[in-house]
VOGU-380613 format. One line per 2 residues: number of its first residue (from 1); for each residue x, y, z of C-alpha. Coordinates in steps of 0.5 Angstrom, whole numbers, plus 500, padded with zeros to 3 digits. Last residue first. Layout:
<pts>
NUM) X/Y/Z ~ ...
</pts>
This chain:
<pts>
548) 467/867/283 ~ 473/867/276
546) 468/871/271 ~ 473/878/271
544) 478/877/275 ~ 481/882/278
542) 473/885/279 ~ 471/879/282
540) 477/879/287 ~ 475/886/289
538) 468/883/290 ~ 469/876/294
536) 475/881/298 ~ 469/886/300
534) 464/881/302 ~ 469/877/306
532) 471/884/310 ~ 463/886/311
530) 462/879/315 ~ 468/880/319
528) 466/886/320 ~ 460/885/322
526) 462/879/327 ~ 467/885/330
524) 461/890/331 ~ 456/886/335
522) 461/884/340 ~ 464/892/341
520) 456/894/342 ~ 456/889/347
518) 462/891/350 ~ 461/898/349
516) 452/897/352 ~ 455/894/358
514) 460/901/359 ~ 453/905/359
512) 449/901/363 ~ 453/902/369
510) 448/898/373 ~ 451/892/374
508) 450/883/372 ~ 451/886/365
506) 458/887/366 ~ 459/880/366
504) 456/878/360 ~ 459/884/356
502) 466/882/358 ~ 465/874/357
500) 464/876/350 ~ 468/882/348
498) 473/877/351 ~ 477/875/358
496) 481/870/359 ~ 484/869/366
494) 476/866/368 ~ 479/858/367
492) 481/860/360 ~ 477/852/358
490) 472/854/363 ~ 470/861/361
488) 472/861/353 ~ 469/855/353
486) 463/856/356 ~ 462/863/351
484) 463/864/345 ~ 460/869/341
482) 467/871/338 ~ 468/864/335
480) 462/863/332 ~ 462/870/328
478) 470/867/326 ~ 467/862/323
476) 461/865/319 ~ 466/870/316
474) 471/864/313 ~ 466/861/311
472) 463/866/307 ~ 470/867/305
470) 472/861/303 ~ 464/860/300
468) 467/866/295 ~ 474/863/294
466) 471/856/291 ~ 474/859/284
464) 480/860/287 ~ 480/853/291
462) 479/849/285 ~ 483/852/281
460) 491/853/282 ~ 491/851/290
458) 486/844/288 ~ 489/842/281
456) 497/844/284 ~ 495/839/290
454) 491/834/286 ~ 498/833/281
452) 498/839/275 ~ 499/835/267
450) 495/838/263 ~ 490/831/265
448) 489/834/272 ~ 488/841/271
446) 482/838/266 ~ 480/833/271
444) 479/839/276 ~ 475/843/273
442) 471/837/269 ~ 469/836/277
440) 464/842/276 ~ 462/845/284
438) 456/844/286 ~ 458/838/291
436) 464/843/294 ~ 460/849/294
434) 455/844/299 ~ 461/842/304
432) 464/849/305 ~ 459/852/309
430) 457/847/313 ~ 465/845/314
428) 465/852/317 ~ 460/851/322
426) 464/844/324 ~ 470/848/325
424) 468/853/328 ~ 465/850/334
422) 470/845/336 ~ 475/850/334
420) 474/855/339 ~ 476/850/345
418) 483/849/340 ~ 483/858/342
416) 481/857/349 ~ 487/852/350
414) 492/856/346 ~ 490/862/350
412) 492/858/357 ~ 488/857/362
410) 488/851/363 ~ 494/847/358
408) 496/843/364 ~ 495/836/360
406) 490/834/364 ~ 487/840/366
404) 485/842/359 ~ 483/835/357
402) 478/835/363 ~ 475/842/360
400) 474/840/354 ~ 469/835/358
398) 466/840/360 ~ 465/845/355
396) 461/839/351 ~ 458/837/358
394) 455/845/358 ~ 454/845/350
392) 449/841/350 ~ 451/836/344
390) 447/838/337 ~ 452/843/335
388) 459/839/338 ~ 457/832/336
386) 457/836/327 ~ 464/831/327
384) 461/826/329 ~ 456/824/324
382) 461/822/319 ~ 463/827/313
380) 466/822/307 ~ 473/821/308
378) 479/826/309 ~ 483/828/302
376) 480/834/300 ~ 473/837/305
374) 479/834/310 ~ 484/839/307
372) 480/844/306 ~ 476/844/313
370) 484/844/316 ~ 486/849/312
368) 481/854/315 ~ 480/852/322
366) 487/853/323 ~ 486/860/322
364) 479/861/323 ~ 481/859/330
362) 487/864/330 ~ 483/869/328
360) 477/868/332 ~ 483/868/338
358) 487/874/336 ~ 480/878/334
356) 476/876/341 ~ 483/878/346
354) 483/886/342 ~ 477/887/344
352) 477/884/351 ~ 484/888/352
350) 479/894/351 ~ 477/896/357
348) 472/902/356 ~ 473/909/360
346) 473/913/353 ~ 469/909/350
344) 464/911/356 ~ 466/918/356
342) 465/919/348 ~ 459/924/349
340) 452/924/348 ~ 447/929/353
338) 439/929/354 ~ 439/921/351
336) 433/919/348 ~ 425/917/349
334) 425/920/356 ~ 422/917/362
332) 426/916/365 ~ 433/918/365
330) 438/918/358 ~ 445/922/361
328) 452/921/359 ~ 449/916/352
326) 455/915/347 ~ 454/906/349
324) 447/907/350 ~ 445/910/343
322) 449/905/340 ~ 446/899/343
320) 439/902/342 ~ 439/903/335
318) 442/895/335 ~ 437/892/339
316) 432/897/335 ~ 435/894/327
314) 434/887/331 ~ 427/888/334
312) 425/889/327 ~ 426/885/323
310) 422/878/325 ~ 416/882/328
308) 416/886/322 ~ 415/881/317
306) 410/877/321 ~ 406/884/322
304) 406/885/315 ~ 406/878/313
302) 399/877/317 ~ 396/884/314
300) 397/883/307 ~ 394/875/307
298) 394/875/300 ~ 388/869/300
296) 388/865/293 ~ 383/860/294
294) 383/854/300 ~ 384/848/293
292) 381/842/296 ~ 386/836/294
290) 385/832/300 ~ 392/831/302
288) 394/824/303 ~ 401/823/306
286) 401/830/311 ~ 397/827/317
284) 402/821/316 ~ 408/825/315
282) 405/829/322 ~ 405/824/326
280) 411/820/324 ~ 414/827/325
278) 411/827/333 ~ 413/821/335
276) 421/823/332 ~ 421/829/336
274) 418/826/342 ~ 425/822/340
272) 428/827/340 ~ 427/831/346
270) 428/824/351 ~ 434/823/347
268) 437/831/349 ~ 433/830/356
266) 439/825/357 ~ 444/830/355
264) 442/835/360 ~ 441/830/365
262) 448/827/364 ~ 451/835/365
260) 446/835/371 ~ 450/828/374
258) 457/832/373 ~ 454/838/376
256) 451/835/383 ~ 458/832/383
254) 461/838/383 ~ 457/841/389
252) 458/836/392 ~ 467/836/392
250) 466/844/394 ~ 469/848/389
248) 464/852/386 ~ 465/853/378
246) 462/846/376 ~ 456/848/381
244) 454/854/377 ~ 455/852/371
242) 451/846/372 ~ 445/851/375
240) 446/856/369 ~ 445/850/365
238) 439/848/369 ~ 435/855/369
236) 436/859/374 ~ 432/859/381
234) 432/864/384 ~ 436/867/377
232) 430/868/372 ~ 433/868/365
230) 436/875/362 ~ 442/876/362
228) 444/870/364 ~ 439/865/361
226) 443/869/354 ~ 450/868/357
224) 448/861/359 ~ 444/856/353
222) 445/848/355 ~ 438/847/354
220) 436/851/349 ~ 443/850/344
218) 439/842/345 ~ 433/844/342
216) 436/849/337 ~ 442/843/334
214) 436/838/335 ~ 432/843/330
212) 438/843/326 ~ 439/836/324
210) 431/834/324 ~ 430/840/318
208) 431/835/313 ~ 425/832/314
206) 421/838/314 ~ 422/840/308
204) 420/835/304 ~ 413/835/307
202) 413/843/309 ~ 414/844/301
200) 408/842/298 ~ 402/841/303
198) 404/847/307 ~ 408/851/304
196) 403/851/297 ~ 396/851/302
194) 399/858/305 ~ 400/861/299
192) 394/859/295 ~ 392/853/291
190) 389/855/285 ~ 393/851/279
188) 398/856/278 ~ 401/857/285
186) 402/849/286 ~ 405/850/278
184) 409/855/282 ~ 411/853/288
182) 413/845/284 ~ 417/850/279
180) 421/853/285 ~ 422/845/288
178) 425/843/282 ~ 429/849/282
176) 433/847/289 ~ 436/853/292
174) 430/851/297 ~ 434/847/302
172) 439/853/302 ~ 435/858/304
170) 432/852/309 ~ 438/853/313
168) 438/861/313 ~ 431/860/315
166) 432/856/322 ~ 438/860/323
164) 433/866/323 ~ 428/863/327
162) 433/861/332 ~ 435/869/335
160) 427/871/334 ~ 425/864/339
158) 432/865/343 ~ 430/871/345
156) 423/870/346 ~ 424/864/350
154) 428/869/354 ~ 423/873/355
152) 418/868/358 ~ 423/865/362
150) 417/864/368 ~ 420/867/373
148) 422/874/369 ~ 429/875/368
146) 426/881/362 ~ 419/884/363
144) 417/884/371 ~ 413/889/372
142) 413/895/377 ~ 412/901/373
140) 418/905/371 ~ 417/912/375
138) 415/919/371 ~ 409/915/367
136) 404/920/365 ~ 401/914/361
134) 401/918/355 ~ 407/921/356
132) 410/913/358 ~ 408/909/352
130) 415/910/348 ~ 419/909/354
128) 416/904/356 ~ 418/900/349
126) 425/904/350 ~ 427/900/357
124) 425/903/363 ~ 421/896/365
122) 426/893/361 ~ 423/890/353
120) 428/895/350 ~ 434/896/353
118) 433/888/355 ~ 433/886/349
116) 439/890/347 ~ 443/886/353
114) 440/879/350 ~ 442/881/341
112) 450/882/345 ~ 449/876/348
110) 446/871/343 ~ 451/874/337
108) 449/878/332 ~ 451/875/326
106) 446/871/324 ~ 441/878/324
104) 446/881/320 ~ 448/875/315
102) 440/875/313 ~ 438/882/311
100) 439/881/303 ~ 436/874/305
98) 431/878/307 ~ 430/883/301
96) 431/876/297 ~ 424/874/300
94) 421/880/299 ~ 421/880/293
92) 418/874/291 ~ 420/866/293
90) 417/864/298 ~ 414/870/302
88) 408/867/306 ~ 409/859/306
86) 417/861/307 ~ 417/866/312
84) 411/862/315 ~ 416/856/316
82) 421/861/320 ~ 416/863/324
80) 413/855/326 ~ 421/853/326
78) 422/858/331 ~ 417/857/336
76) 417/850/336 ~ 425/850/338
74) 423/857/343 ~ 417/853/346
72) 421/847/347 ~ 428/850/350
70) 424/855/354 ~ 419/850/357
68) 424/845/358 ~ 430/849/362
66) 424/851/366 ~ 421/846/369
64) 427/843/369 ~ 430/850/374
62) 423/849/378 ~ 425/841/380
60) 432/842/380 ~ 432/849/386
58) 430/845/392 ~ 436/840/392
56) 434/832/394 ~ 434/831/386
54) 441/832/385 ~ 443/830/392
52) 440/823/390 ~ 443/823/382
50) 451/825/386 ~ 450/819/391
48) 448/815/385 ~ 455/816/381
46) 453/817/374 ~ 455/823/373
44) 462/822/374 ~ 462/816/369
42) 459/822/364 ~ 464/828/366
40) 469/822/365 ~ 467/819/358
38) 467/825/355 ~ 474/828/355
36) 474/822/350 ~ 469/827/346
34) 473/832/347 ~ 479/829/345
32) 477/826/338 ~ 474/833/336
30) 480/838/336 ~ 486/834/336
28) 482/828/333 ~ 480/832/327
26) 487/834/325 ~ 489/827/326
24) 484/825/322 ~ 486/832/317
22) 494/830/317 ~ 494/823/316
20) 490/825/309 ~ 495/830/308
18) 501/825/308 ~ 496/819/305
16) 495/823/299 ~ 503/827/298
14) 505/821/298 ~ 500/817/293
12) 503/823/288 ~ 496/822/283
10) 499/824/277 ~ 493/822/273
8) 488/817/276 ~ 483/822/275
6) 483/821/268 ~ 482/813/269
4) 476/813/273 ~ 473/817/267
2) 474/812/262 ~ 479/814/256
</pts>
C-alpha cells in the first residue's frame, strides 16, 4: 500500500477543517490584529509635520547616534563571541559543560541581568569594591561606569546577554552529524581549531544566522527596560525617546513618537541591507580558501578567558542579587554586607509576583495548544508569524496598543495576557517545529492503520513521545512572558504591574535592597519554570521507560 494511501485512513475531514479554522483564527487573534493595528502607527508616522518637529528636537540626532552604536556593536559583538565559542570549543567537553549552563543564562531576564550589572560594574559596585583596600578607597570614585553617555554599558549588557541566544540557536545548527565529521576530518588533516571554524563551519553557519541577527539587531534598537537602568538619559536612547513621547499627552509629542516608531523600523531595512552587503562580502571572501594549514594552536589562554568572560558575570549578577535582597547594611568600600536580615522581603510588594505567574501561565496556556494545533493542521509556517521577534518591539507594542483602545480592552488583564502572547507563541513554535521534523512518521502511520483518527494518533502517540520539547517549550515561553515589558506597560496602561515593571521601576530609586527583591523574584520565576519542566521530562521518563 502507498504511503499517501496509509495516511489517508480515517481521516475525520471535520474535525481537520474545524481545527484548521481554529489555528489561523487563532493566529489572527493574536498576530493578525497587530499587525493590522500597524497601519495607523505607520500612516500616523508619516505625517511630515510629525518628521519635521522629529528632526527640529535637539535630543534625536544624539539619541540616533546612540541607538546605532548600541544595536550595532552589541549585534556584531555577540555573533563574534558566540562564533569563537564554537571555533574554540566545538565539540569537546567543555562544550556540553556550557550547554549544560545554557538554560540559566537564557532564562535570566535582560532586567534583572541589567540591575545585577549594575551592582557590579557601579562605581560602588563590587568590582570596585574588590580594588578599594589597595586603593585606599573610602569614597566611590568619580566615574561613570553604568548609564554612561556613550551607551558603552549597555552595549556591553546586550552583547553578553545576546551572545548566548546566538549560541543557543547555533546548538541547534550544529546537532547536525555531518557537520561533526566535517570538524573532525578538518581537525585530522592538520587544520587547527580556529581555521576549522573559520573556514568549514562559519560559511554554512552564517547564512542560517541572518533570521536571529536581525532578530539581536532589531531587540537593540527597540530595547527599554535594559536602556532604562542602564543607558544614558540626557539624551536617551530612541526607543526610551518614543517611549517617552507616546506616554505623554500632549498631541506633538505623540506625533513625534509615531514618526520615531516609523524611524526604528526603516533603520531595521536600512541594517539588513548593510547586512546582506556585508554577506555578500564575506561569501565571496569565504568561497576559495587557499588551503594552507595555520597548524594546531591550543589557544589556552584565549578560551580561558573567552570562557570566563561569558560565564561568569552571570553567576556574580545573580551572587549580587541575592546578597543585596537579605543585605540591612553593605557600606562602601566592604566587599559583603555587615548584617543580613528578611527586612526587605519582609517589606517587599508581592502582588507584582503573583501578576507575572497568572498572566505566564495564562500565556503558555493559550499558547500551548494553539502551537499544537497549528504545528497539526495549520499550513506551512509563513514568515509573518516570526514579525514579532524581528519588528522593533515599540511599533510592535504600539500597534497592539491601538487594538486594545479600540475595542476597549486597555488596561485589562486579558489584554496584557493576549499582548504576551505575540512573543511567546512564535518562541515557543521554534521550540516545537524542529521535534516535529525529527519525529519518525512511521509512529503515526502505524496508529492510523490500527485504526486511531489523526486526533487520537496525535493525543495517544505523538504528542507524548514530543513531551519533552512540550515541556521545553512550555518553559521558554513563559520565561518570555515574565521578561516583558513594553507590552505589559502600554497594553496594561501603567495598572498592571509585574515583577518586570516593578523591578524597572524601582531601579529609578536608591533603596537597592527592595530593587534587588524584584529583580531577584524575576530571575527565579523564569528558573523555576525551567527547573519544573526538567522535573516532569524525568518523572515522566521514569514511568515510562523509553517513551522521551
Amino acid at each position: 500500500m502507498r504511503l499517501t494511501q496509509l495516511t489517508r485512513l480515517n481521516p475525520h475531514p471535520p474535525i481537520t477543517w474545524l481545527l484548521s479554522a481554529v489555528a489561523w483564527l487563532g493566529l489572527g487573534l493574536v498576530l493578525g490584529l497587530p499587525l493590522l493595528g500597524l497601519l495607523p502607527v505607520v500612516s500616523i508616522g508619516l505625517n511630515p509635520i510629525g518628521w519635521q518637529m522629529l528632526w527640529s528636537d535637539p535630543q534625536t540626532l544624539p539619541a540616533l547616534k546612540l541607538s546605532l552604536f548600541s544595536a550595532l556593536s552589541s549585534t556584531s559583538l555577540a555573533l563574534v563571541l558566540a562564533c569563537s565559542l564554537v571555533f574554540l570549543f566545538y565539540p569537546s567537553k567543555v562544550w556540553q559543560r556550557l550547554q549544560q549552563q545554557l538554560p540559566i543564562f537564557l532564562a535570566l531576564p535582560h532586567a534583572a541581568f541589567a540591575i545585577g550589572l549594575v551592582f557590579l560594574l557601579a562605581p560602588s559596585g563590587w568590582l570596585v569594591r574588590l580594588i578599594a583596600p589597595l586603593a585606599a578607597w573610602t569614597e566611590p570614585p568619580l566615574w561613570t561606569t553604568t548609564q554612561d553617555p556613550y551607551a558603552l554599558s549597555l552595549s556591553l549588557a546586550l552583547s553578553l546577554k545576546e551572545t548566548w541566544f546566538l549560541f543557543w540557536v547555533l546548538t541547534g545548527l550544529l546537532n547536525q552529524q555531518w557537520l561533526l565529521k566535517q570538524t573532525w576530518v578538518a581537525q585530522s588533516l592538520g587544520y587547527g581549531l580556529w581555521q576549522t571554524g573559520w573556514q568549514i563551519l562559519f560559511p554554512q553557519l552564517l547564512s542560517r544566522l541572518a533570521w536571529p541577527l536581525l532578530a539581536v539587531f532589531a531587540y537593540g534598537l527597540s530595547v527599554v527596560d535594559m536602556a532604562l537602568i542602564l543607558g544614558p538619559s540626557t539624551p536617551p536612547t530612541l526607543a526610551v525617546l518614543a517611549w517617552q513621547w507616546f506616554a505623554d499627552p500632549d498631541p506633538n509629542q505623540q506625533l513625534k513618537a509615531h514618526s520615531l516608531a516609523l524611524l526604528l523600523m526603516l533603520l531595521l531595512v536600512l541594517g539588513a541591507i548593510l547586512a546582506y552587503a556585508l554577506y555578500q562580502l564575506l561569501h565571496f571572501s569565504l568561497a576559495h580558501p587557499q588551503g594552507k594549514r595555520q597548524g594546531i594552536r591550543r589557544f589556552g589562554f584565549l578560551k580561558f578567558v573567552l570562557r570566563y568572560t561569558l560565564t561568569l558575570p552571570f553567576w556574580l549578577v545573580l551572587m549580587l542579587i541575592l546578597l543585596w535582597s537579605l543585605a540591612e547594611t553593605w557600606f562602601f568600600p566592604h566587599r559583603l554586607p555587615a548584617e543580613l536580615s528578611l527586612q526587605a522581603w519582609q517589606q517587599a510588594r508581592f502582588e507584582p509576583l503573583y501578576q507575572s505567574l497568572l498572566i505566564g501561565v495564562g500565556s503558555v496556556g493559550l499558547a500551548l495548544p494553539l502551537s499544537l494545533i497549528w504545528l497539526e493542521w495549520g499550513s506551512r509556517q509563513p514568515a509573518w508569524l516570526y514579525l514579532p521577534l524581528i519588528i522593533p518591539a515599540l511599533p510592535f507594542t504600539a500597534a497592539q496598543y491601538q487594538v486594545a483602545l479600540t475595542l476597549k480592552l486597555d488596561g485589562s488583564l486579558l489584554a496584557v495576557i493576549w499582548s504576551h502572547l505575540a512573543w511567546v507563541l512564535p518562541y515557543m513554535l521554534l521550540m516545537l517545529t524542529g521535534a516535529y521534523r525529527n519525529l519518525d512518521e512511521r509512529f503515526m502511520l502505524t496508529a492510523k492503520t490500527l485504526g486511531y483518527s489523526h486526533w487520537q494518533s496525535c493525543w495517544s502517540i505523538k504528542w507524548r513521545l514530543l513531551l519533552r520539547p512540550i515541556l521545553a517549550a512550555c518553559a521558554v515561553g513563559f520565561a518570555v512572558s515574565v521578561a516583558q515589558y513594553l507590552p505589559t506597560v502600554f497594553v496594561g496602561g501603567g495598572r498592571i504591574a509585574t515583577v518586570t515593571t516593578e523591578a524597572v521601576s524601582l531601579s529609578a530609586g536608591g533603596h537597592r535592597p527592595s530593587l534587588a527583591v524584584q529583580a531577584l523574584l524575576q530571575a527565579l520565576l523564569p528558573l523555576l519554570g525551567f527547573a519544573l519542566s526538567l522535573s516532569l521530562s524525568q518523572w515522566y521518563g521514569r514511568r515510562h521507560p523509553g517513551l522521551n
